[in-house]
C-alpha positions in Angstrom: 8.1 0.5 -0.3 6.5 4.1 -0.8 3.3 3.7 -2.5 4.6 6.9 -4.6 7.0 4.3 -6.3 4.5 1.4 -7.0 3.1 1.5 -10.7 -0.4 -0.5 -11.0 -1.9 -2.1 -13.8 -5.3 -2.8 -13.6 -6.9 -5.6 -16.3 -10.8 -5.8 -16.8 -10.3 -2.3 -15.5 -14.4 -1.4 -15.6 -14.7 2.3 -15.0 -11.5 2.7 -12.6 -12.8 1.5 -9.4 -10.0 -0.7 -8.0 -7.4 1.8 -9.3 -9.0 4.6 -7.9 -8.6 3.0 -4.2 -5.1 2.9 -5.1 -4.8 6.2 -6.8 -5.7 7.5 -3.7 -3.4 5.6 -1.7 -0.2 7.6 -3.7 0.2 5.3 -6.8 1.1 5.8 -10.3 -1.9 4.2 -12.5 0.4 3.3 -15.4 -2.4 1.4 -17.9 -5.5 -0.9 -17.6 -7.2 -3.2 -20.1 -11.2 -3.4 -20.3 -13.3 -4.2 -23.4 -16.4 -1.9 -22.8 -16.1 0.9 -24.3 -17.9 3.1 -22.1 -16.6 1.8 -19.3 -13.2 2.8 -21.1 -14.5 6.2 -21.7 -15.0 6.7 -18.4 -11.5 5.0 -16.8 -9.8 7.7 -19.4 -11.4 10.7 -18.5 -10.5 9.6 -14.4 -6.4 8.8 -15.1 -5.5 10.7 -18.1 -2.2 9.4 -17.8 -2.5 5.9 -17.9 -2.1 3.5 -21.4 -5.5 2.2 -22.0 -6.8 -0.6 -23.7 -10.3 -1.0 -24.8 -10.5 -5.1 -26.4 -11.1 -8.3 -24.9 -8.2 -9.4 -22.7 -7.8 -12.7 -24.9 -7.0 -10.5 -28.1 -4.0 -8.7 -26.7 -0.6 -10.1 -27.3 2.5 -10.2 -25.2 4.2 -8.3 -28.4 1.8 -5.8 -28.1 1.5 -5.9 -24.6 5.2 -5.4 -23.9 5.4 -2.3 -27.0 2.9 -0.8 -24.6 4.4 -1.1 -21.6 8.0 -1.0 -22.4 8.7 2.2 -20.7 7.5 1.4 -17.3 7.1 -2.1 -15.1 3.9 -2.6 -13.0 4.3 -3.4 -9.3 1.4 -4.4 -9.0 -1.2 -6.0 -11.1 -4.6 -5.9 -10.5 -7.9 -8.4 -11.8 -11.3 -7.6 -10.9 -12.3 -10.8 -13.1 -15.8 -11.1 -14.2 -17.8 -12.4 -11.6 -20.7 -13.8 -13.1 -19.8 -17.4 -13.6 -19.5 -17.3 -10.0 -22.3 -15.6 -8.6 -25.2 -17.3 -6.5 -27.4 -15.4 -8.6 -26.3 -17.5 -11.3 -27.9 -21.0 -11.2 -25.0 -22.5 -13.2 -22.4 -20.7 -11.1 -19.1 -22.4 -11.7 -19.8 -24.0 -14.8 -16.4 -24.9 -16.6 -17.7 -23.8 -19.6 -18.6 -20.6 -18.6 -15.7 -18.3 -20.7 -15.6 -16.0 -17.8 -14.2 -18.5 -15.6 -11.3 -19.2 -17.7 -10.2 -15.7 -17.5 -8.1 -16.0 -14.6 -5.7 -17.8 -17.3 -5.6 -14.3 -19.0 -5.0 -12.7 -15.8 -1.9 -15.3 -15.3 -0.8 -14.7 -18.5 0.0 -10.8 -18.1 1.2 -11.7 -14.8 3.8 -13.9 -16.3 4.7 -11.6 -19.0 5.6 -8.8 -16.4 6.3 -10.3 -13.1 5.3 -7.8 -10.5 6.0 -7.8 -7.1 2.1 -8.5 -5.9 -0.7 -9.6 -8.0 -4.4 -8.8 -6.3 -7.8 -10.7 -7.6 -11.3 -9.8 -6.6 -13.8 -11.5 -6.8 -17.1 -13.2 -5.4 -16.8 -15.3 -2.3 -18.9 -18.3 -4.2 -15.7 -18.4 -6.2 -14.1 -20.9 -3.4 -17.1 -23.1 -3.9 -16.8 -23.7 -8.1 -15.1 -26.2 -9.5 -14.2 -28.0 -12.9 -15.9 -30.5 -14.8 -13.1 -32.9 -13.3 -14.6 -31.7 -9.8 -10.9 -29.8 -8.6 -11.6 -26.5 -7.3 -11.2 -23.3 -9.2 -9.6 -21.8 -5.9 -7.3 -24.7 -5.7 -5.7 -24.6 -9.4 -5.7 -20.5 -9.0 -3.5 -21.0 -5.9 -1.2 -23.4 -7.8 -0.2 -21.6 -10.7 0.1 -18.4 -8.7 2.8 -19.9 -6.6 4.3 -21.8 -9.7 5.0 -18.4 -10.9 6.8 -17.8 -7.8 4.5 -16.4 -5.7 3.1 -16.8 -1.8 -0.5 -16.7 -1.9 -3.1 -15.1 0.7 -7.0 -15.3 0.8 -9.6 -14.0 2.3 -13.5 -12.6 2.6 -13.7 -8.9 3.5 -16.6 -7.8 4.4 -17.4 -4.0 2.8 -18.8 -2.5 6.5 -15.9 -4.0 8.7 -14.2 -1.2 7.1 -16.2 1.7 7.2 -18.1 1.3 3.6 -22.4 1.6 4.4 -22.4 -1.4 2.3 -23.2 -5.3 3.0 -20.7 -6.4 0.4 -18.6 -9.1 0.6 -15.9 -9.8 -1.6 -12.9 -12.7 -2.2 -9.5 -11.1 -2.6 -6.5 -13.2 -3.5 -3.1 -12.0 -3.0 0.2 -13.1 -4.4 3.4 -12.0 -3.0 6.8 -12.6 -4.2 7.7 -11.5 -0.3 6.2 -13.2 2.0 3.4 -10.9 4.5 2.6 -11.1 7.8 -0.4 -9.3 7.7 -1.9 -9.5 3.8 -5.1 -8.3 4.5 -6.0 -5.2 6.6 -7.4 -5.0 10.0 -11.0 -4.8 11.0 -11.7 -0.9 11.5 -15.4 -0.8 12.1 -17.6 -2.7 14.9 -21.1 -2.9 15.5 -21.5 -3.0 19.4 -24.6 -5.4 20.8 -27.2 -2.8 20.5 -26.9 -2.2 17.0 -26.2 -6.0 15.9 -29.9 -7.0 16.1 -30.4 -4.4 13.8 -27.8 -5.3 10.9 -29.1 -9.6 11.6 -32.8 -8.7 10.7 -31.4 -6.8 7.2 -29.2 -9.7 6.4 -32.5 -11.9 6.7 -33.9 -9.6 3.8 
């Protein structure tokens, strides 16, 4: 498909950084949902065009939801899901009742309601370590109601400079596909060659 054609919606939008990768990849930023208001501010002034919401994802309903959208029909949704019930830096990373780790649910939800043709998550690699109260893994029940809704699920850990980006950032994307991919996740484009790896080991020991 021409990315001209695709139509992304982006929930807990932030300030526009995952649409903007895909704004500049030829798509149509059609709407986006985030509850800070300056971050709001900010996602507005960047894609004028595009139906914003500024309130907590949980307050929306599909009524209103579907009023919204009922002129256009994402492609693709998007999720960068709050991250810090699953952060290292948080001590009670993956706690069940953390409300930011039900969120996904949300996320689902809105999937559901519109049934795009891919659905892409971000979040924090520690994600694939948290589980539930009854010990199941977050990852695990994400996967299943993904592919209940009809979707083939992909993920991986991409690593921010394997791509170019003078960042050591890693990040967990999750990908569901109502086709099924060969290759869901891009190819490596950046190498570090033996001189330069002892380098890059003694900042990662930082």
């Amino acid at each position: 498909m021409n990315n001209n054609n695709l139509q992304i919606l982006d929930l807990f939008a932030g300030a526009g950084g995952f649409s903007l990768g895909f704004k500049l990849a030829g798509c149509d930023i059609i709407g986006a949902i985030e509850q800070d208001k300056w971050a709001s501010e900010t996602f507005a002034y960047n894609n004028k065009f595009a139906k914003l919401i500024t309130d907590k994802i949980e307050n929306i309903t599909d009524n209103n939801l579907l009023e919204i959208f009922k002129n256009e029909s994402p492609n693709i949704i998007l999720g960068g899901l709050p991250c810090q019930g699953f952060s290292i830096c948080n001590k009670n990373a993956g706690d069940p009742n953390d409300q930011r780790n039900s969120l996904f649910r949300e996320f689902l939800r809105i999937v559901k309601l519109f049934k795009p043709e891919y659905l892409i998550i971000e979040n924090v690699p520690n994600l694939l370590k948290a589980k539930y109260k009854n010990k199941q893994l977050i990852i695990d029940l994400v996967q299943q109601q993904i592919k209940e809704l009809g979707y083939h699920v992909y993920y991986d850990i991409l690593e921010a400079t394997d791509f170019g980006i003078p960042q050591i950032r890693k990040r967990l994307f999750i990908i569901g596909s109502i086709h099924r991919l060969k290759q869901p996740f891009p190819q490596v484009t950046h190498y570090l060659n033996e001189e330069e790896l002892p380098i890059f080991n003694s900042i990662l020991k930082k």
